[in-house]
N, C-alpha and C positions, 0 to 999 in steps of 0.2 A: 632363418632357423630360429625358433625358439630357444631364449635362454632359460635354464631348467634349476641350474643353483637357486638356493636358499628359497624352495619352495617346501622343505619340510616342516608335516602342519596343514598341509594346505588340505581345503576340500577340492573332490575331484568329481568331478556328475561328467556322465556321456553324453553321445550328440542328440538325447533326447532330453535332457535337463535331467535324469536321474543321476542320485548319488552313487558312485561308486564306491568311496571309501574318504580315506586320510592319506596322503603322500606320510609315507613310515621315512625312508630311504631314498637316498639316489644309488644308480647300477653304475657301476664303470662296462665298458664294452674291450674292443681291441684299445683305445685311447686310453691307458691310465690317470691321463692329467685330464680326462675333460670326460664328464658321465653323457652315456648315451640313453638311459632307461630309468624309470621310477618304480618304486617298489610300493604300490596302494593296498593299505589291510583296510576289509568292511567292515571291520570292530561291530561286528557279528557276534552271536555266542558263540560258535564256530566261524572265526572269522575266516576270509579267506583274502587269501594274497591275490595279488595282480603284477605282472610286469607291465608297465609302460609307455613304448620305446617310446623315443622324442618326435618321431613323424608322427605319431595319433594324436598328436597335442594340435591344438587349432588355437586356445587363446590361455593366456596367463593374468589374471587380474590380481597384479600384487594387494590393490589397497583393501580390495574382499577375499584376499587371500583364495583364489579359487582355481582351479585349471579347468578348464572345458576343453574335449576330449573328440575327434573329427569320427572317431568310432561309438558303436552301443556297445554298453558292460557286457553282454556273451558272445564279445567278438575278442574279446580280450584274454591272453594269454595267464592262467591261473598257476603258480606255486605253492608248495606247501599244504 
């Protein structure tokens, strides 16, 4: 399992190398003490929101700050 803490900031591209946004937030789920979801804005002129969850994640490169994503951005569940 992917660890997901103190990835706020990060850039997030899907499983095609496109950007999807910036990690804004983490989600909490049923688990109050451990987040199950991220919360990515496209910083769009209309941005738009994404949830996450921590299964879509496939890699975490802290030192490029980046998340790469096992899904493509219009598989991704939109908020906001």
């Amino acid at each position: 399992m992917t660890e997901i803490l103190d990835t706020t900031g990060f850039l997030v591209a899907d499983s095609l190398g496109r950007r999807v946004g910036r990690v804004e937030c983490l989600m909490h789920g049923t688990a109050p003490t451990r987040p199950g979801s991220l919360a990515v804005c496209s910083r769009r002129r209309f941005g738009r929101h994404f949830v996450v969850p921590e299964s879509a994640i496939r890699t975490i490169d802290r030192r490029a700050r980046r998340v790469q994503l096992r899904r493509q951005r219009d598989e991704l569940q939109r908020f906001l």
